[in-house]
C-alpha positions in Angstrom: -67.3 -11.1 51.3 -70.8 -9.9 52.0 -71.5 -7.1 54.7 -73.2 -10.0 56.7 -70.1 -11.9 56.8 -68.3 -8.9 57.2 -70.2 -7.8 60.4 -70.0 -11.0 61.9 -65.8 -11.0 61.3 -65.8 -7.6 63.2 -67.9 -8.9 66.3 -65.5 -11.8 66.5 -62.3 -9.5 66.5 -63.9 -7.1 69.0 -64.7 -9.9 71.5 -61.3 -11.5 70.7 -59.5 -8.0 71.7 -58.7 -8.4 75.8 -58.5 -4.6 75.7 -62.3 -3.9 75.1 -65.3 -4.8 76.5 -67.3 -5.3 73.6 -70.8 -6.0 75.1 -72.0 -2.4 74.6 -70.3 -2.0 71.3 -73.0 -2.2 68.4 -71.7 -3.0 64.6 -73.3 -2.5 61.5 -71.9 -3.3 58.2 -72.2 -1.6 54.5 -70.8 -2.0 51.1 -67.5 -2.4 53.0 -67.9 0.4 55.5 -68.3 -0.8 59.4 -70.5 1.7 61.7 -69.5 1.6 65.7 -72.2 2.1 67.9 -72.8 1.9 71.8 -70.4 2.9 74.9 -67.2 1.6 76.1 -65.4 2.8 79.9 -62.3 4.5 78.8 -61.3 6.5 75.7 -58.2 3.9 75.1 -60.6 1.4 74.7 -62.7 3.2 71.9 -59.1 3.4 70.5 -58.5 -0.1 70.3 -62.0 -1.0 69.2 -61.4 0.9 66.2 -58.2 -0.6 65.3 -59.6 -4.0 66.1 -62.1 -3.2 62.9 -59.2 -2.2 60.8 -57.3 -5.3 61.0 -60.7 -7.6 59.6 -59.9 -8.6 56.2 -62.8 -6.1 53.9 -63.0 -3.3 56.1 -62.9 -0.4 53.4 -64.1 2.1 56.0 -65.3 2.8 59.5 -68.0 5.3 61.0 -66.8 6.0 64.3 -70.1 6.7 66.6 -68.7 4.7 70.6 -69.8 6.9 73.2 -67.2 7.2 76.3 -68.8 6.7 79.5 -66.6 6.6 82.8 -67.5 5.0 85.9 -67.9 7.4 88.4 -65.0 6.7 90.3 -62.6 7.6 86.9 -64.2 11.2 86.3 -61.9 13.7 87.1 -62.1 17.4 87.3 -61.0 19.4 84.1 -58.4 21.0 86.2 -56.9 18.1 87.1 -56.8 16.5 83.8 -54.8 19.3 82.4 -52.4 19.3 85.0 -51.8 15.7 84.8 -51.9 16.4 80.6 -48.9 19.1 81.4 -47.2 17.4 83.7 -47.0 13.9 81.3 -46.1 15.8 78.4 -43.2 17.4 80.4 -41.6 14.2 81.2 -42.0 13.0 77.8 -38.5 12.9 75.9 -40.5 12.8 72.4 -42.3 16.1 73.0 -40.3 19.0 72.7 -40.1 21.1 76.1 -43.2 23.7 76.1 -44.1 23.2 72.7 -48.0 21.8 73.2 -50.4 23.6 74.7 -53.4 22.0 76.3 -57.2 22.5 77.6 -59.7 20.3 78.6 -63.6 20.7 78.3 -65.7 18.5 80.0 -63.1 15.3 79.7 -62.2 16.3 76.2 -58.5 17.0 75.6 -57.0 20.1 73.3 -53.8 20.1 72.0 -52.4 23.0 70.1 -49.0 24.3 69.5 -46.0 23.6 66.9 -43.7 20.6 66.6 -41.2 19.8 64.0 -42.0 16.0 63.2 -45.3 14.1 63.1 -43.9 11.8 65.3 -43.5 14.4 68.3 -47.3 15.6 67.4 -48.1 11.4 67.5 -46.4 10.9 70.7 -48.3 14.2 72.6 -51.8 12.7 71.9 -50.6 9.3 72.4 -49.3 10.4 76.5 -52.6 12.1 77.0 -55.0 10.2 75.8 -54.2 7.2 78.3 -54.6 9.7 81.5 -57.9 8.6 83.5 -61.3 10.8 82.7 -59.8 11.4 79.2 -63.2 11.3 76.7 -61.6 12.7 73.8 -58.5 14.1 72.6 -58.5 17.4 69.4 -55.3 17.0 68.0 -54.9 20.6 66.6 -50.9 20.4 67.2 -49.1 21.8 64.0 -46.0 20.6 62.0 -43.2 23.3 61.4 -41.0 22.2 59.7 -37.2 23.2 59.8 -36.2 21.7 56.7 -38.3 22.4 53.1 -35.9 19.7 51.0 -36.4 19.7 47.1 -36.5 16.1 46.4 -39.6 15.5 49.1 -40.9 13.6 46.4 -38.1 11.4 45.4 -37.4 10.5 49.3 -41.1 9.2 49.6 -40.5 7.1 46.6 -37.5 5.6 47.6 -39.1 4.9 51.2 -41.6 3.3 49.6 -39.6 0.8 47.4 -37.7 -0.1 50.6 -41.0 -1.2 52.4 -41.6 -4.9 51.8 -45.0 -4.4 52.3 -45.3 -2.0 49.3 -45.9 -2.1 45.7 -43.8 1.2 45.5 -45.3 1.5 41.6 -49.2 1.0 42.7 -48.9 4.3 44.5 -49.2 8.1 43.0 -47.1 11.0 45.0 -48.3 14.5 44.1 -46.4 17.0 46.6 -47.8 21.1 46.8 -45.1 22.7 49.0 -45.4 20.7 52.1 -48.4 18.8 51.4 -48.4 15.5 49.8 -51.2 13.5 48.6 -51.2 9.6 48.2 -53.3 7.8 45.7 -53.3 4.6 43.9 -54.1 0.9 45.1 -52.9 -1.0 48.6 -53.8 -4.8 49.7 -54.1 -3.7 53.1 -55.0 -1.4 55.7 -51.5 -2.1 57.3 -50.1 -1.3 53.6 -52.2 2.1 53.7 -50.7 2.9 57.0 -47.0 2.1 55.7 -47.2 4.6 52.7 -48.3 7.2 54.9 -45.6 6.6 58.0 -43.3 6.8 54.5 -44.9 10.0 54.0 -44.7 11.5 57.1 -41.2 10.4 57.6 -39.7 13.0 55.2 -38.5 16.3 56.9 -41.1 19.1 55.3 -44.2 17.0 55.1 -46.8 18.8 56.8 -49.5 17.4 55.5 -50.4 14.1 54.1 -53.7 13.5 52.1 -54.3 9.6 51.6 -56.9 9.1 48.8 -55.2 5.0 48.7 -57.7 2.7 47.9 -57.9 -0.7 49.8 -58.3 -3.4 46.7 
């Protein structure tokens, strides 16, 4: 597919998305790699608009360059964003209790602190980043592990060959203590997404380098 075709495919996903308004959104296309331009209302929609350009068939990359402009009547003190970015957190049962920390800058979120499972650090940004005058969210929230098992590798392996979406053999697992680093060929963006979830899945991963190449 040329990058003409390519760019085209990516405006006709973004305006098929009922999430987004894509009017503002400029796209540019190279050698694979999609560039985002422009300004959308709400961080959650910047979200989805890059996610939209992952699920076009040749997408090998995406530069990431949406501005986040809120109508005035969804600005919100930094104050109050934090509050409300406490106060969600607290009442979600995937985050442990008093584990993340945040501040807020201007509409931009900080999360810090220690969890045990990717999933937990997943779920914090995913409460906060849907609260109204959100612009950004750092995810600086770290993994500690309570379990350093042995056979990290093996039980990434063995996920893998379970996923039907994987060609278990295609992919290369190198694990350094609790970092482990993916490479080899995928079909798919939604493959590429699969081996790392496999990844991340393990108790002790705190880390996960994905050099997979989309073929």
């Amino acid at each position: 597919m040329d990058d003409k075709q390519l760019r085209q495919n990516v405006i006709d996903e973004l305006a098929f998305e009922p999430s987004i308004d894509a009017a503002s959104i400029g796209v540019a296309a190279e050698h694979g790699v999609v560039t985002l331009s422009g300004h959308v209302s709400s961080y959650p929609q910047k979200m989805a608009a890059e996610r939209a350009v992952w699920r076009v068939k040749g997408v090998r990359g995406i530069a990431q360059d949406i501005e986040v402009r809120l109508p005035g009547h969804k600005r919100r003190a930094d104050d109050e964003i934090a509050q409300r970015a406490v106060n969600i957190l607290a009442w979600n049962t995937q985050v442990p209790q008093d584990a993340v920390k945040v501040r807020v800058s201007e509409g931009w979120v900080t999360l810090s602190g220690e969890v045990s499972w990717n999933h937990q650090r997943t779920a914090a940004e995913k409460a906060v980043r849907e609260l109204s005058g959100v612009v950004g969210v750092f995810n600086q929230i770290e993994i500690a592990p309570h379990v350093q098992p042995a056979d990290v590798k093996q039980r990434i392996a063995t996920a893998l060959s379970r996923h039907a979406r994987l060609e278990a053999d295609r992919i290369g697992i190198v694990v350094d203590g609790t970092t482990v680093t993916l490479s080899g060929d995928v079909d798919s963006w939604d493959e590429r997404i699969a081996a790392e979830s496999a990844a991340w899945a393990v108790s002790g991963v705190r880390n996960v380098v994905d050099r997979l190449r989309i073929t």
